[in-house]
SENUKOL-992272 format. One line per 3 residues: their letters; for each residue y, x negated, z of C-alpha. Coordinates in Angstrom, 2 decimals, always signed. Layout:
// residues N
A) Y:X:Z ~ ...
// end
This chain:
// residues 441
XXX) +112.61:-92.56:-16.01 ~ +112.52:-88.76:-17.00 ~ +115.61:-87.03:-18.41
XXX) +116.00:-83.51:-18.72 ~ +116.75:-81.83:-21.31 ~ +120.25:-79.59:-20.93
XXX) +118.61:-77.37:-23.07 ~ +115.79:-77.02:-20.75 ~ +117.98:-76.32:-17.94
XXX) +120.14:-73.45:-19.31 ~ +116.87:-71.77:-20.58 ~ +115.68:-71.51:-17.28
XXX) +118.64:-70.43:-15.89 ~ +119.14:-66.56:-15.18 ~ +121.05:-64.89:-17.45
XXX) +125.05:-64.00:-16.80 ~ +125.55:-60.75:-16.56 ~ +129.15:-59.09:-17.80
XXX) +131.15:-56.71:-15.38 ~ +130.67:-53.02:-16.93 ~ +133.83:-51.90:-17.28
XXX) +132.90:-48.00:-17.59 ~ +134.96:-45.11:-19.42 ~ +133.61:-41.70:-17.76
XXX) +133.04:-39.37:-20.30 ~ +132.92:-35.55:-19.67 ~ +132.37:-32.80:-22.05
XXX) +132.02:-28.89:-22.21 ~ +127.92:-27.60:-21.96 ~ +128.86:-23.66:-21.42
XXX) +129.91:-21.07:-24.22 ~ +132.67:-19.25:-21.82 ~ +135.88:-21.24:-21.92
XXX) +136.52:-20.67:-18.48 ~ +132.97:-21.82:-17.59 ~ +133.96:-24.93:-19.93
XXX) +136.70:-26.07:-18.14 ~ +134.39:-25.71:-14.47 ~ +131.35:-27.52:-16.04
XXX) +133.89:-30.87:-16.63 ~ +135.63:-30.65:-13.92 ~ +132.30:-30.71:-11.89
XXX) +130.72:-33.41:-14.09 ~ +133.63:-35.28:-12.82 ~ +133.37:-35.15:-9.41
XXX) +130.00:-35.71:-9.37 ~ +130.05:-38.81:-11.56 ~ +133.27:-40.13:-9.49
XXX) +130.82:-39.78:-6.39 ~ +128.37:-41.29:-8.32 ~ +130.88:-44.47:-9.38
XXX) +131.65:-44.68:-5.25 ~ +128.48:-44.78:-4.24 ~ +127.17:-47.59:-7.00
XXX) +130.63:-49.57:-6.89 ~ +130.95:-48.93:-10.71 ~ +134.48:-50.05:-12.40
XXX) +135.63:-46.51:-13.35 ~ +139.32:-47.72:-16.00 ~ +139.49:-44.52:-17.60
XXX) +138.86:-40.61:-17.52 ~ +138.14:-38.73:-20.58 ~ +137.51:-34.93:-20.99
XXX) +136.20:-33.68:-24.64 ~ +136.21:-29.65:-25.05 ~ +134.48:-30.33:-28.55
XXX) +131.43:-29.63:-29.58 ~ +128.75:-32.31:-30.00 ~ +126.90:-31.04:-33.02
XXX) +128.77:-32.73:-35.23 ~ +131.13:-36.03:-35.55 ~ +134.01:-34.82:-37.02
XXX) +134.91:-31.91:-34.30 ~ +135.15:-35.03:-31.29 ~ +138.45:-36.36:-31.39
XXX) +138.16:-37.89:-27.96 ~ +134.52:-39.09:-28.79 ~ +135.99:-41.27:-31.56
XXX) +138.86:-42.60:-29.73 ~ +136.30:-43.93:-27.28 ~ +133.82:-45.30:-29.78
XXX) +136.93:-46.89:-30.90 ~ +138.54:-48.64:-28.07 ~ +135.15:-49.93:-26.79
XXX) +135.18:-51.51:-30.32 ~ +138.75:-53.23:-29.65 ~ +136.99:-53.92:-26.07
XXX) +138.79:-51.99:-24.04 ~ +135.68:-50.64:-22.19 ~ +131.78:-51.94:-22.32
XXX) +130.05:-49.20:-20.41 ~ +130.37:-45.60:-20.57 ~ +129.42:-42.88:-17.12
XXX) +128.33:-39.70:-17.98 ~ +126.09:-36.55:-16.57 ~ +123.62:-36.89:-19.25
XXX) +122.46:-37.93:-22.31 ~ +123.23:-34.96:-24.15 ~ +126.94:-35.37:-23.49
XXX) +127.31:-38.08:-25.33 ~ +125.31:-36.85:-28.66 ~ +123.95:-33.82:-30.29
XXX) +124.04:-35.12:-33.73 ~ +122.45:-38.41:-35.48 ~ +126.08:-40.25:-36.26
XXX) +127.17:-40.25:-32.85 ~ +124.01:-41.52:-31.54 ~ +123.80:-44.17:-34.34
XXX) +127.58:-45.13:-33.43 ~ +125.97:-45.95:-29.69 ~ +123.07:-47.90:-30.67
XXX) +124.96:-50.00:-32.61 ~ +127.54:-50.85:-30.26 ~ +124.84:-51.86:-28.06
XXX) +123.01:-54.40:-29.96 ~ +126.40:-55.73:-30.59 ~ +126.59:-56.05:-27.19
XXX) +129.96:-54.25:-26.83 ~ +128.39:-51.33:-24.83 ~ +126.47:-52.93:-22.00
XXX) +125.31:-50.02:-19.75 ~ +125.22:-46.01:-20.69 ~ +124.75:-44.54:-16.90
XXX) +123.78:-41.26:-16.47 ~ +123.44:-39.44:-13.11 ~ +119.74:-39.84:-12.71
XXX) +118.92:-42.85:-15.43 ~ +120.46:-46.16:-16.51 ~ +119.98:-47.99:-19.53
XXX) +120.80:-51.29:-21.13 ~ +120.32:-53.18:-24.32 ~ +116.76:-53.96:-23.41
XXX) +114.48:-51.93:-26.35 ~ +112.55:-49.82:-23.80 ~ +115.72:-48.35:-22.35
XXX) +117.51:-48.03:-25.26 ~ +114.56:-46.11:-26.95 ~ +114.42:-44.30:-23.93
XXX) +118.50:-43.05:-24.63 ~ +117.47:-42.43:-28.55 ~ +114.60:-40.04:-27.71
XXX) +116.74:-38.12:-25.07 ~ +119.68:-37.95:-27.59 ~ +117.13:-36.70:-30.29
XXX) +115.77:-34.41:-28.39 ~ +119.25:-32.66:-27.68 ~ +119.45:-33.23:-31.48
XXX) +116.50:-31.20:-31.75 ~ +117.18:-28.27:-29.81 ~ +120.49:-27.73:-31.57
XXX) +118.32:-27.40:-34.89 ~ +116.27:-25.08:-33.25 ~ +119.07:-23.24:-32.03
XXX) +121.09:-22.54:-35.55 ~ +116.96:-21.78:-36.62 ~ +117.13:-19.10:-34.41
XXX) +120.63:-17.82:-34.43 ~ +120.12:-17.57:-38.51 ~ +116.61:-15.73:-37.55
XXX) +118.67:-13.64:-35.74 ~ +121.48:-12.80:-38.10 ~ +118.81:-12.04:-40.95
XXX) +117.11:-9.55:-38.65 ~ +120.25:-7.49:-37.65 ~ +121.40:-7.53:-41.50
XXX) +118.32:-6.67:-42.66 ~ +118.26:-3.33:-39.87 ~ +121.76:-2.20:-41.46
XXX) +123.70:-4.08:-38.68 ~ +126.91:-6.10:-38.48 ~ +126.76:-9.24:-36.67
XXX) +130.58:-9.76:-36.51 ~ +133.37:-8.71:-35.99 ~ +134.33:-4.75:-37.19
XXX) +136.90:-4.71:-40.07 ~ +139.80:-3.06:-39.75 ~ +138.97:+0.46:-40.27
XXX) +135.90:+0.09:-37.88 ~ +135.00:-0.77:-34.37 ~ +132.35:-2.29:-32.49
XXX) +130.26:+0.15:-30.91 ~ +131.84:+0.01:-26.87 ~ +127.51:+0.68:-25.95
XXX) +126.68:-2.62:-25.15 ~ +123.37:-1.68:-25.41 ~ +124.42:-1.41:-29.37
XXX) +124.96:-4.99:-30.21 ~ +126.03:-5.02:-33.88 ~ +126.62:-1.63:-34.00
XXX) +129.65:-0.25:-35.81 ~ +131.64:+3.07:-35.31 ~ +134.43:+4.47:-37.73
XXX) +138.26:+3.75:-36.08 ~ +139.48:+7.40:-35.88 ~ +142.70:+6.34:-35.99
XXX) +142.45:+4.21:-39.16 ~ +139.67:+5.27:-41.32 ~ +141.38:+7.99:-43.10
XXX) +144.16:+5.55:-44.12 ~ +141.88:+2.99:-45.28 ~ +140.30:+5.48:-47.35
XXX) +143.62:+6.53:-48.82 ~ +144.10:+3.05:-49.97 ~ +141.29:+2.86:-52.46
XXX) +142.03:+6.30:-53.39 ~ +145.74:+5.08:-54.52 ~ +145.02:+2.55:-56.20
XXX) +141.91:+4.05:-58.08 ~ +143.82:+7.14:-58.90 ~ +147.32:+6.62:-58.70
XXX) +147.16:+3.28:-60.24 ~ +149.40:+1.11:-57.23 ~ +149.23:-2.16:-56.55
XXX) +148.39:-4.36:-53.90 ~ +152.05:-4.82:-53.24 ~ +153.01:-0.55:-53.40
XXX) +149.90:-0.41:-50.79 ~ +151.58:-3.24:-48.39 ~ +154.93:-2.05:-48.39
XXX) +153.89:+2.11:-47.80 ~ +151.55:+0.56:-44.94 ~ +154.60:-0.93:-43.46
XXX) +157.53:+0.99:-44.57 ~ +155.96:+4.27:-44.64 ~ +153.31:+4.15:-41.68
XXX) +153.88:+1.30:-39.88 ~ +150.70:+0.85:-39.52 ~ +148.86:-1.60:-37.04
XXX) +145.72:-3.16:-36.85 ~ +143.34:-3.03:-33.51 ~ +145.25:-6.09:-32.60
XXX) +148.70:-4.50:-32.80 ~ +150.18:-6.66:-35.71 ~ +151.47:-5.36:-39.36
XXX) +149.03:-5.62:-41.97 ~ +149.45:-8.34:-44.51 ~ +149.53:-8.63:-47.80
XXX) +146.13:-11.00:-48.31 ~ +144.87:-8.13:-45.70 ~ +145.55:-5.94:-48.14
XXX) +143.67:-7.29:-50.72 ~ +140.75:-8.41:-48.09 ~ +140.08:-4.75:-47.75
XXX) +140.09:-3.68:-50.97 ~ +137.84:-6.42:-51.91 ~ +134.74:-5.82:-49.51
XXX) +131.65:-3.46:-50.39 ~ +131.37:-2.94:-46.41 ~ +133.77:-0.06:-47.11
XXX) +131.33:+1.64:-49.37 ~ +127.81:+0.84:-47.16 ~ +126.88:-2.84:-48.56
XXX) +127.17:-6.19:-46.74 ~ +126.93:-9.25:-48.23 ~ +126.38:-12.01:-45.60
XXX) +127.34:-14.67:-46.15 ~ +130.00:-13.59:-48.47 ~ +129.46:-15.04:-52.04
XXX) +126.05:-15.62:-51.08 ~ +124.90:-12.92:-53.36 ~ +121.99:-12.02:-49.95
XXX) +122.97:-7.77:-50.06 ~ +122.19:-5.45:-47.17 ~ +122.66:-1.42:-46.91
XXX) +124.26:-1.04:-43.77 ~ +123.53:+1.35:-40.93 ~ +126.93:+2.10:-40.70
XXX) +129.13:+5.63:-42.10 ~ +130.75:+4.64:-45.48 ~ +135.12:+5.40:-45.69
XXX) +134.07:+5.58:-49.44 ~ +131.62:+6.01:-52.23 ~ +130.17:+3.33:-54.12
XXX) +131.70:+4.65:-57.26 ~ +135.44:+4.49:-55.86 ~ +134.20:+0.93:-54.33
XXX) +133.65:-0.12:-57.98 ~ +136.46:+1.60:-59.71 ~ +139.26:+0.17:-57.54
XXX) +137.34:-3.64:-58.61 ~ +137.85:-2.72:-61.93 ~ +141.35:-2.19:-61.50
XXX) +141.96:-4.96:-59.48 ~ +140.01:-7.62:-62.07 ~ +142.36:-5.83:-64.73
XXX) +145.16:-7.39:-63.34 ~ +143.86:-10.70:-63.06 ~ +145.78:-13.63:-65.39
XXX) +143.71:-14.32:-68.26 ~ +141.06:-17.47:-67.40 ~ +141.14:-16.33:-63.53
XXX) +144.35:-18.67:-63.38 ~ +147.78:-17.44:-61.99 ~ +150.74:-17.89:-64.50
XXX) +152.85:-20.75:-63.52 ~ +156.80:-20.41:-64.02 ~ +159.40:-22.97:-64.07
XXX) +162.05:-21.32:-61.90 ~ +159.76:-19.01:-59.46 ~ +160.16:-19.83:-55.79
XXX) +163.17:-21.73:-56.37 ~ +165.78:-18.69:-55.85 ~ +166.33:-15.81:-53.91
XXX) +167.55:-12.13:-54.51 ~ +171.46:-11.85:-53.91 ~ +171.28:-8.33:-52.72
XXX) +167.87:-8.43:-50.39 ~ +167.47:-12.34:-49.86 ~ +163.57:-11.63:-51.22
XXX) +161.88:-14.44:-53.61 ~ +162.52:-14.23:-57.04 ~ +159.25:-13.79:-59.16
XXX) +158.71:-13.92:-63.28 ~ +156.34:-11.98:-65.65 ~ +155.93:-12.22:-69.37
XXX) +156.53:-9.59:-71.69 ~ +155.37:-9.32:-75.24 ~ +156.84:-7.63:-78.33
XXX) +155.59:-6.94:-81.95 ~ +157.98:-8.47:-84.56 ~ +158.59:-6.05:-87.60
XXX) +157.54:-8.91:-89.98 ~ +154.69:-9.45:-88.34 ~ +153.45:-11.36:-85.15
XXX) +154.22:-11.36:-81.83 ~ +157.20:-12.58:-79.80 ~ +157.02:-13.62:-75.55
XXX) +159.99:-12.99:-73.74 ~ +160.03:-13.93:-69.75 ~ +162.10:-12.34:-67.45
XXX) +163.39:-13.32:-63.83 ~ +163.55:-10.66:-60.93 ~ +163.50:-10.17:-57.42
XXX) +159.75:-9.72:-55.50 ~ +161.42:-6.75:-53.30 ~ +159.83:-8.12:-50.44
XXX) +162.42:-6.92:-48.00 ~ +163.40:-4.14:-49.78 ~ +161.08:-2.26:-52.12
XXX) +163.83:-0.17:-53.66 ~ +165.91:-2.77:-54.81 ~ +168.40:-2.41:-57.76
XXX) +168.77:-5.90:-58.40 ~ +168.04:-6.45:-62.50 ~ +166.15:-8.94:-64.64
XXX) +167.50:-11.98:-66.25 ~ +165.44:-13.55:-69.59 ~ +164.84:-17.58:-69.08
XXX) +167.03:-18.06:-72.23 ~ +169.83:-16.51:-69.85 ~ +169.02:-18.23:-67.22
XXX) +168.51:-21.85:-68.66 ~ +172.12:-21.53:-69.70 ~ +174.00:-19.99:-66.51
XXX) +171.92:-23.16:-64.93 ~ +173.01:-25.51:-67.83 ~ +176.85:-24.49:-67.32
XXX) +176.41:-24.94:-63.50 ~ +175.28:-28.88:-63.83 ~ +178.58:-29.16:-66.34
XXX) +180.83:-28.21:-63.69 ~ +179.78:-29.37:-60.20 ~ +179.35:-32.85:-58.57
XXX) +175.96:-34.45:-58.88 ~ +175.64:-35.60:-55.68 ~ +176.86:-32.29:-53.93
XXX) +173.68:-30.59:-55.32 ~ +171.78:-33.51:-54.27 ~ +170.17:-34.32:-57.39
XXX) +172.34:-37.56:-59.24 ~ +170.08:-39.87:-57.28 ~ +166.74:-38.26:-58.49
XXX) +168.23:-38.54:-61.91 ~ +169.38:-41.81:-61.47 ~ +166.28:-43.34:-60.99
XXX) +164.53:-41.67:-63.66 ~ +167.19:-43.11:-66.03 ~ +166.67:-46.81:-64.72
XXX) +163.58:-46.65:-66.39 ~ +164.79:-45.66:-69.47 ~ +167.60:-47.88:-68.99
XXX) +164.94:-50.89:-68.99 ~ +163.14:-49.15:-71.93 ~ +166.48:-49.13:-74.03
XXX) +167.15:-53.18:-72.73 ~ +163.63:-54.48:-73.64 ~ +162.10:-52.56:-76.07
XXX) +165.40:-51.02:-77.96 ~ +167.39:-53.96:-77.53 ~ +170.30:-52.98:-76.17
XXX) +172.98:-55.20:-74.11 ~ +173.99:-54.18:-70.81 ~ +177.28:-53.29:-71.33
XXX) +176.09:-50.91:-74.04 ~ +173.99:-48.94:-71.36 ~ +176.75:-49.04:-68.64
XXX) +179.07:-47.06:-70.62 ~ +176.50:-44.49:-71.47 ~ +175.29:-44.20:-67.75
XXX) +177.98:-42.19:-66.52 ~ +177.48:-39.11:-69.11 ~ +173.65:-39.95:-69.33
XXX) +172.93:-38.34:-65.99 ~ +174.54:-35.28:-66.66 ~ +173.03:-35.14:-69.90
XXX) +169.63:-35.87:-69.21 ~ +169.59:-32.96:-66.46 ~ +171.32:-30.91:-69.52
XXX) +168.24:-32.25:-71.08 ~ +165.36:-31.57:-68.71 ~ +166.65:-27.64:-68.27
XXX) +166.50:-26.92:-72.25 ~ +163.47:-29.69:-73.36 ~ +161.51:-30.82:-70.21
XXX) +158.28:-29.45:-68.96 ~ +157.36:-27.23:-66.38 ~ +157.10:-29.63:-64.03
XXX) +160.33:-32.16:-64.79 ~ +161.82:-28.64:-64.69 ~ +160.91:-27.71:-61.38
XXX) +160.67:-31.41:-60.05 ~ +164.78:-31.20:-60.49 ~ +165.43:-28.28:-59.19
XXX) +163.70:-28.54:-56.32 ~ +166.22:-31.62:-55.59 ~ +169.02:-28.88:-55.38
XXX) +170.27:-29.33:-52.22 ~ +172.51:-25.77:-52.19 ~ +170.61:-22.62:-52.67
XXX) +170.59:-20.92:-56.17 ~ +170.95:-17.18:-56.09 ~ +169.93:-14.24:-58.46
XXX) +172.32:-11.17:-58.91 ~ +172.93:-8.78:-61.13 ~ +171.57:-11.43:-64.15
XXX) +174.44:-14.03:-62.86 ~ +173.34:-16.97:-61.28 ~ +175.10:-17.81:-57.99
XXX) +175.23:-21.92:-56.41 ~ +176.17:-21.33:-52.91 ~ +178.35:-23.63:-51.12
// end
């Protein structure tokens, strides 16, 4: 008597196949925004037509209005690549392959989750493919090939930048000062702003010849002029220093910047080369020595009592009769708000002990720093048990004066940082006026 095998039997059995469970994925394909949100709202309906027609399991809608070139910009990409992980779909509808990838992580992402067997179908509106290695080559050398015309395109678009540079032309946005030719015939083109250009032009001039700063410029822009870019906004500050930083200004472009790639523009220069390069010099003259900014301990920290403006520091230096050379630094108000203000400076010395005197007298836990404090002294505390030796009781009765005194202690001896690590646990606002420092309630 023959038995057969139950091996034999499920082998020739057809195979089971799982209930796609499809997530319809639409994304932009147009440059206009407008034209964005049309072109996915029409993949849609087609694809739901589609999903009618074919029966298909439609449990979710998702819309992506990032780009595909690369795997980072696709928020709603990932989350689907993600829940189809945790299972939550195993099929994905979309228009074609090119919506899904444009780059070789996304695509990569895909494969994979189909010889895991957690993506069973990728339906497009004219193809279908499953895990079976004809199809699924089929879906790599579609993807590539969208891959491949993006190349081509950033090629050609850098082609095309070089060319325009290397006729004298722009190929940006004008800066301020400038405007894109309205002739749309003269792509690239720029055209002096008549009703800027002279002002830019009297910026360099001030601070070649007149010596002012970056600052004096802002605040006679705004004070003085009220002056307004194409846009209609104030100039600001970095703006400021934007301007006075590019060679455009003088008939150069370097593109892109840092790039040290130089072009002579087509364009009318606001200035001469020479001014370009004097107001750099005067600019770099001010620079902190080692191209690093000066850090204070108590900058940012306070404001001006009369304007409310920040309250900056700079160091000053004096020769000693005897020989050498002693630093002072002295607090005082930025004038942000009010470039003629009379508020004075305050030396550190001055201030470290207006600051000292103000952690004698007030309550700890009012200025919100006794628990900072506090915990740094646990640590110590467990230092001075173990190490030290010392019994409990002996560091319970110097607890209570130990947090006043270490703050005491951090103000006169700490670094930079512990210095401005407890003050910025002040709670109330500290405020500078007339060299007294003020705790407000």
């Amino acid at each position: 008597m023959h038995i057969t095998n139950p091996l034999e039997m499920a082998s020739d059995a057809p195979p089971v196949e799982i209930p796609a469970k499809y997530c319809l994925y639409a994304r932009k394909s147009s440059e206009s925004d407008e034209k964005q949100a049309l072109s996915i709202d029409a993949q849609i309906k087609e694809m739901l037509q589609l999903a009618q027609r074919d029966q298909l399991d439609i449990a979710e809608i998702k819309r992506e209005s990032h780009s595909a070139k690369e795997t980072s910009g696709r928020p709603v990409f990932n989350e689907m690549i993600r829940e189809i992980g945790e299972g939550k779909f195993n099929a994905i509808l979309a228009w074609h392959p090119d919506r899904l990838s444009r780059n070789a992580g996304d695509l990569g992402k895909i494969v994979d989750l189909m010889d895991q067997q957690k993506i069973v179908r990728v339906q497009t509106y004219g193809q279908s493919f499953t895990n079976a290695p004809s199809e699924k080559f089929l879906l790599m050398i579609l993807c590539s090939q969208a891959k491949l015309d993006n190349d081509n395109k950033s090629v050609n678009v850098k082609r095309g930048l070089r060319s325009r540079l290397e006729m004298g032309l722009w190929p940006g946005p004008a800066p301020t000062g400038y405007l894109n030719h309205p002739d749309r015939t003269k792509k690239c083109h720029v055209v002096p702003d008549p009703q800027r250009i002279h002002v830019i032009k009297l910026m360099f001039e001030k601070v070649a010849y007149e010596k002012w700063s970056g600052r004096q410029l802002f605040c006679w822009l705004r004070d003085d002029l009220k002056f307004k870019t194409v846009g209609g906004k104030p100039m600001a500050l970095s703006n400021v220093f934007i301007i006075l930083r590019n060679p455009f200004y003088c008939g150069l472009m370097e593109y892109p910047k840092k790039s040290g790639k130089w072009y002579v523009g087509q364009h009318e220069p606001c200035i001469s080369q020479e001014l370009f390069k004097k107001v750099q010099e005067k600019l770099d003259s001010h620079k902190p020595h080692g191209g690093m900014y000066k850090e204070f301990a108590f900058t940012r920290l306070m404001k001006c009592g009369l304007c409310n403006s920040g309250v900056t520091a700079e160091e000053k230096f004096k020769d000693l009769v005897g020989g050498g050379t002693a630093k002072y630094i002295y607090y005082g108000c930025t004038k942000f708000y009010d470039k003629h203000c009379k508020n004075t400076y305050l030396r550190e010395e001055n201030l470290i002990k207006q600051l000292v005197e103000i952690i004698d007298k007030v309550d700890l836990d009012k200025i919100g720093v006794k628990k900072k404090l506090e915990k740094e002294l646990g640590r110590l505390n467990q230092f001075r048990e173990k190490v030290l030796g010392l019994t409990k009781e002996e560091i319970e009765t110097q607890r209570k004066t130990d947090v006043r005194a270490y703050a005491k202690y951090l103000l006169k001896e700490g670094t930079l940082e512990e210095k401005r690590e407890l003050m910025q646990s002040f709670k109330s606002r500290l405020t500078m006026i007339h060299k007294k420092i003020v705790l407000d309630d």
